[in-house]
C-alpha positions in Angstrom: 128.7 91.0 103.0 127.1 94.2 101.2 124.2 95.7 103.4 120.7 95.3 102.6 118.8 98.0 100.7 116.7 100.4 102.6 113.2 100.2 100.7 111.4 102.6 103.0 110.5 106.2 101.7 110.8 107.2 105.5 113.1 106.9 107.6 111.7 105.0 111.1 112.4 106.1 114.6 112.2 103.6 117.1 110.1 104.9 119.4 107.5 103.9 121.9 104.4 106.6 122.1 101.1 106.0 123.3 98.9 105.4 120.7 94.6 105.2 120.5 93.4 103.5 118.0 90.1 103.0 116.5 89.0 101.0 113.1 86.6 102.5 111.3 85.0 99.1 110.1 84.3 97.7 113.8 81.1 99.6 114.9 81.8 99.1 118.9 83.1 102.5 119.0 85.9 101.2 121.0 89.1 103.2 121.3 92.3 101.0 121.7 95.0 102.1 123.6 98.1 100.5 123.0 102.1 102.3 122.2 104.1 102.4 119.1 107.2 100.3 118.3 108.3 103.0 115.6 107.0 106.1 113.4 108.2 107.7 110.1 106.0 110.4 108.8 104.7 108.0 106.2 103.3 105.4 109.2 103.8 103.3 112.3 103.9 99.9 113.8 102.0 98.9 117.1 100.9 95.6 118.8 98.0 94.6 120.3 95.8 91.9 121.3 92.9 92.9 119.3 92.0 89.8 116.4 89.7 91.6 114.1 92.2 93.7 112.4 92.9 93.2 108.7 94.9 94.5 105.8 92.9 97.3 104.0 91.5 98.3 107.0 91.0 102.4 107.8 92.2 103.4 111.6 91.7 106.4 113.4 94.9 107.1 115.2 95.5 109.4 118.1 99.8 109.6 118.7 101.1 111.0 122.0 103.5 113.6 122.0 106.9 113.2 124.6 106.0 115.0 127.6 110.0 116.4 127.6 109.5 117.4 124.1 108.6 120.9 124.9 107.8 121.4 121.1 104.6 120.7 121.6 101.8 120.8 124.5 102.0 117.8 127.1 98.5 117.1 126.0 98.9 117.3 122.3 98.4 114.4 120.0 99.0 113.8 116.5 96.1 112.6 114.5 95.3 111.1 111.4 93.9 108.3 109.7 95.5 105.0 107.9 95.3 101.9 106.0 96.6 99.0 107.4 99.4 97.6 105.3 100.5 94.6 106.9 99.0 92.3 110.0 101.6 89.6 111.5 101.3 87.3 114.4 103.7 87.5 117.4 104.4 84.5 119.0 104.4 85.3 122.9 105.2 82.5 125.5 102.8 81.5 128.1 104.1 81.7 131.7 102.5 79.3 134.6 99.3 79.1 135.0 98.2 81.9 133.1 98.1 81.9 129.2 99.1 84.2 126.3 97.0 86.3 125.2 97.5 86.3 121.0 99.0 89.2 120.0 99.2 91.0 116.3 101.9 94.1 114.5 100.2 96.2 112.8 101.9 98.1 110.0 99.7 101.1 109.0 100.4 103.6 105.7 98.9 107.0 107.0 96.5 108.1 104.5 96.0 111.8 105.9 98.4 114.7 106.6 99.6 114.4 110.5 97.9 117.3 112.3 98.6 118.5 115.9 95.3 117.9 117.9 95.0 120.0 121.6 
């Protein structure tokens, strides 16, 4: 069986960072803090339980940088802003008494240049 083709201008690296995150359309001012699934220097994917997220969308994002990566400060980030590209529910079993809470991946396009923030 011939392997599928790679579409992706970046190449993704699995890796969970934590991640804040705030849409520029939702006037709360509420930061969310959630991790990434995966990066490339042309976006990421997170999840996260918040419902009012939609493709076209503009997030602020705020990436952790590994502690043990002593490339850069332990209380770097790298920011920058994106479009959200793609929104999918995760189906998520409920345990006992105690239901699911809905959760969403969201595929954003970063629409800046990454910058290291101190």
């Amino acid at each position: 069986m011939a392997e599928a083709e790679e579409k992706r201008r970046y190449r993704r690296l699995d890796i969970r960072l934590p991640l804040d995150f705030r849409p520029e359309n939702i006037n709360r001012g509420n930061v969310w803090h959630t991790v990434t699934q995966n990066v490339s220097t042309g976006g990421t994917y997170f999840e996260t339980t918040l419902d009012d997220i939609n493709v076209g969308d503009r997030l602020s994002l705020a990436i952790g940088v590994d502690p043990q990566d002593h490339r850069f400060p332990p209380e770097g980030k790298i920011t920058s802003v994106g479009e959200v590209v793609h929104v999918n529910s995760i189906d998520i079993q409920s345990s006992g008494e105690n239901p699911a809470l809905a959760r969403y991946g969201i595929g954003v396009k970063f629409s800046q240049t990454l910058k290291l923030s101190l």
